[in-house]
N, C-alpha and C positions, 0 to 999 in steps of 0.2 A: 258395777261402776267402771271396771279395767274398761271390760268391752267398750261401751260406753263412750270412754276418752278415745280408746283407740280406732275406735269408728268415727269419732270428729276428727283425728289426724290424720286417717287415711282419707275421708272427702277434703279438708284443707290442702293435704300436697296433692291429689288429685283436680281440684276446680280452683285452685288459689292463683294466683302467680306465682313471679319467681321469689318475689323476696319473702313471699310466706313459705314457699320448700327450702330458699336456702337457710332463715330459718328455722325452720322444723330439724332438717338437716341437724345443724351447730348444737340444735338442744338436745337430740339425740344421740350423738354421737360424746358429749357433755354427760349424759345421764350415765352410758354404756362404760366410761372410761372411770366415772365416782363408782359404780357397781363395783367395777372389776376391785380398784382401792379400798372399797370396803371390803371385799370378800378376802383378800391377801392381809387386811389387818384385824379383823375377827378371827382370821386364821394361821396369823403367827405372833400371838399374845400380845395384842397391841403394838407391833411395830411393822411398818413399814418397808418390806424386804426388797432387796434388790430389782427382784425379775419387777416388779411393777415397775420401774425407773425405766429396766431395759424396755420394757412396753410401750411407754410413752416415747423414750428416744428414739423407738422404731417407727415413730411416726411425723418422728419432728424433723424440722432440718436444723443443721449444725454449723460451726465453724469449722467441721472439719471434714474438709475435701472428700477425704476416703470414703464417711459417713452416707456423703450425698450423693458421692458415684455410682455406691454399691447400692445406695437406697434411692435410687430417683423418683418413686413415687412420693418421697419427704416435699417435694413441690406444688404438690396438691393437698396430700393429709393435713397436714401441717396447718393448713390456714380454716380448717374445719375443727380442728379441737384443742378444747380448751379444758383445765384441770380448775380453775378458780370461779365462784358462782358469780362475781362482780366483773371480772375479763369478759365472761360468756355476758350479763346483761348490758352493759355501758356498748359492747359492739352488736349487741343484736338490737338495741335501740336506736343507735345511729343507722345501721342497718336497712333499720322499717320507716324512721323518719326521713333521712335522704334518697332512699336505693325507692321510696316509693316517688317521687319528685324525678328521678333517672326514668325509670317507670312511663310515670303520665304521659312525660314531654318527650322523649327520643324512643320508648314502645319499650315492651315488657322482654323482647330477646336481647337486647342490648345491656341489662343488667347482671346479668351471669357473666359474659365475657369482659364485662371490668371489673366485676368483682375476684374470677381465675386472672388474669391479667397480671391486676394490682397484687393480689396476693404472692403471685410468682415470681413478679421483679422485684418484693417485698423480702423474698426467702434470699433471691441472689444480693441484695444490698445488704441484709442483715451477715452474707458470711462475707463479703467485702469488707464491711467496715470492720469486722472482728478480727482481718489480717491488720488491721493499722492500729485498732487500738492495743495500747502499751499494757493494759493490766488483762489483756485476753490472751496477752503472748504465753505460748506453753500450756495454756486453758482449754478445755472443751466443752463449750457451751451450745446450748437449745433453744430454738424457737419456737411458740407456737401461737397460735390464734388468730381471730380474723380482722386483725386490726390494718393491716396492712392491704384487705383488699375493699376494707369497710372508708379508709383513706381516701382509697381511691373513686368512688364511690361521692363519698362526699363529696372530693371538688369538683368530678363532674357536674353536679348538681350544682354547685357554684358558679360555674362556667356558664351551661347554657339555662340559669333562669336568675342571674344574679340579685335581681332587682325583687324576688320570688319574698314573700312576707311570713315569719316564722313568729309563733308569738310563745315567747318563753315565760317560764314562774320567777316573778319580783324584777323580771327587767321588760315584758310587755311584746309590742311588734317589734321585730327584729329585720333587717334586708337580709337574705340569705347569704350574699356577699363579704358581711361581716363576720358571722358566727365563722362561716369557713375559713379566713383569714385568719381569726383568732384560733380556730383549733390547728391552723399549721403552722402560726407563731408557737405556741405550746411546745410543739414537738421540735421545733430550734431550740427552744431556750432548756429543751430539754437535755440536751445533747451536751451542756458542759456539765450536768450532773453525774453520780456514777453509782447512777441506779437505771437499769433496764435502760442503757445509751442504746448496745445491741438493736435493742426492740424497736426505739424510736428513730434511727439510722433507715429499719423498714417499713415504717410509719410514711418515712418520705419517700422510700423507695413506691407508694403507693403512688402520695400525693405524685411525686412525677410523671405516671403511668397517669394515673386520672385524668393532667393535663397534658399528656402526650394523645393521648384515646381522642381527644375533642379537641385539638390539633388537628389532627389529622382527618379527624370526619367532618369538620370545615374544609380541608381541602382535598375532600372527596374518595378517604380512604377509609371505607370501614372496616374496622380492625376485629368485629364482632363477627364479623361473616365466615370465617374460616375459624372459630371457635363452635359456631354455632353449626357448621356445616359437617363439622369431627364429632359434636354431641348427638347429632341428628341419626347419623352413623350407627354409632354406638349404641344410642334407643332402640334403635330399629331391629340389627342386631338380635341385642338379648327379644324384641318383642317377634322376631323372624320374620319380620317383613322385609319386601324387595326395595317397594318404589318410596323412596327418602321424603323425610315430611319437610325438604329445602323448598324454597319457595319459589319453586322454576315454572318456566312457562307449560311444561305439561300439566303440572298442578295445578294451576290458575285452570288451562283448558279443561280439567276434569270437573274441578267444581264449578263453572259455568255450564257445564252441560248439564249437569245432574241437580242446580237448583231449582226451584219450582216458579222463581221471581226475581228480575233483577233489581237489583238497591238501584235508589236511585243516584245519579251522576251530576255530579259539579265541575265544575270548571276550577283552574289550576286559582284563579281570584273567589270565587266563592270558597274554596275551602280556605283559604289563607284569612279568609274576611273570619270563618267563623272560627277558627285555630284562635284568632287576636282575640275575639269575642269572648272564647271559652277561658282559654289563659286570663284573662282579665276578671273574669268572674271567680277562678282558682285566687288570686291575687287578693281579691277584696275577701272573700267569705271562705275559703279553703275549699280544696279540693272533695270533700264529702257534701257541698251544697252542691255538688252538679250531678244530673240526672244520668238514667244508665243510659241513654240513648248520647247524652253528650259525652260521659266516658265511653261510651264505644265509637263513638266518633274520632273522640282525640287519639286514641290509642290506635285506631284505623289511618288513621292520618301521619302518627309519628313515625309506621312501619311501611309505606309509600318508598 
């Protein structure tokens, strides 16, 4: 049965997207960090010892400067794991429900780089606001999980399909504009309480990142491409290949030469016509009434 699972999760992060590996990711990493807590408290008569804490804090970021200097991978870790099974599901559910809607409409590279984004100005606004609040003074506290790049995430998705129809339990169709309004009301009104302020301080530090991202990729800065260009890298790298899987013109030229058929070509108004088309039919019926020739269309078109 193990094999079994583990052969569906290795073809899932292999043929999935991204917001199925990130995640696969968050769960595993979830799974890995409960192990370890169960192993240190079966094996020190029920309690909870020290080194697991330092374990965790060596992957979180902090309020405290030194922590983060010494630790700068806490910018990344940090927003991949989580200790609570309700933290890991409420953000890996917004996750699959918006981060697929980032997805459809602006193409499947573009959701990693605001979800690392959101999370990182997430980690620097959570150790900002910990230097001003008064009951953190002298305190050393920790952050961790993916809420802050699941934020960000969101109000993208808010941004560019506002008008987008979400049908929720006991409240019905929803415009997608509202739900996200409301979830970053929440995180205001959270902020005079003095419970996890920290946390919801990089809640927004998302949500700004979200709206700074599609900003800026309205005015013709994509802020994903040099995320994606240092990932690509990296892949490549550990897999020890030369020529980078960026989308540059020798690339283009390779798989033109070596396909057997060219797809056929529209004109800059016929795609737009059927883009309106497609979108409109995601709107009315959801995005799982559309065919694989139309998701592959759209998602051909949002990476244009």
């Amino acid at each position: 049965m193990l094999e079994s699972i583990l052969a569906d999760i290795r073809r899932e992060f292999s043929f999935g997207n991204v917001v199925t590996r990130l995640v696969i990711i968050n769960v595993a990493v979830f799974i890995a960090i409960n192990l370890i807590r169960l192993i240190f408290y079966l094996g020190n008569a029920g309690e909870i010892p020290p080194l697991y804490h330092d374990i965790v804090h060596f992957f979180s970021v902090s309020s405290d400067i030194k922590h983060n200097l010494t630790h700068p991978w806490v910018f990344v870790t940090s927003i991949f794991l989580h200790e609570s099974f309700w933290h890991l599901l409420w953000n890996m559910l917004f996750l699959y429900w918006f981060g697929r809607i980032v997805g459809d409409l602006l193409g499947d590279r573009k959701v990693f780089p605001i979800y690392l984004l959101g999370g990182m100005v997430g980690c620097i606004v959570f150790w900002m606001s910990a230097q001003l609040l008064p009951y953190m003074q002298g305190y050393t506290g920790y952050a961790l999980g993916a809420s802050a790049g699941v934020m960000a995430i969101v109000v993208t998705s808010g941004m560019i399909a506002p008008d987008y129809i979400m049908r929720l339990i006991l409240l019905g169709d929803i415009r997608l504009k509202y739900i996200v309004f409301a979830l970053v009301l929440l995180d205001l009104f959270a902020l005079a309480g003095n419970s996890n302020t920290g946390g919801h301080f990089a809640h927004l530090g998302g949500v700004a990142m979200g709206w700074l991202f599609v900003s800026q990729l309205r005015a013709g800065n994509d802020w994903s491409e040099g995320v994606n260009n240092l990932m690509d890298k990296v892949v490549n790298f550990f897999k020890g290949e030369r020529i980078p899987v960026s989308r540059s013109k020798e690339a283009k030229i390779v798989k033109k030469t070596f396909s057997k058929s060219e797809p056929k070509q529209y004109s800059e108004d016929e795609i737009q016509e059927r883009i309106d088309i497609i979108l409109e039919k995601i709107k009315k019926t959801g995005y799982d009434s559309l065919s694989s020739e139309e998701k592959e269309f759209l998602n051909n078109a949002s990476s244009r």
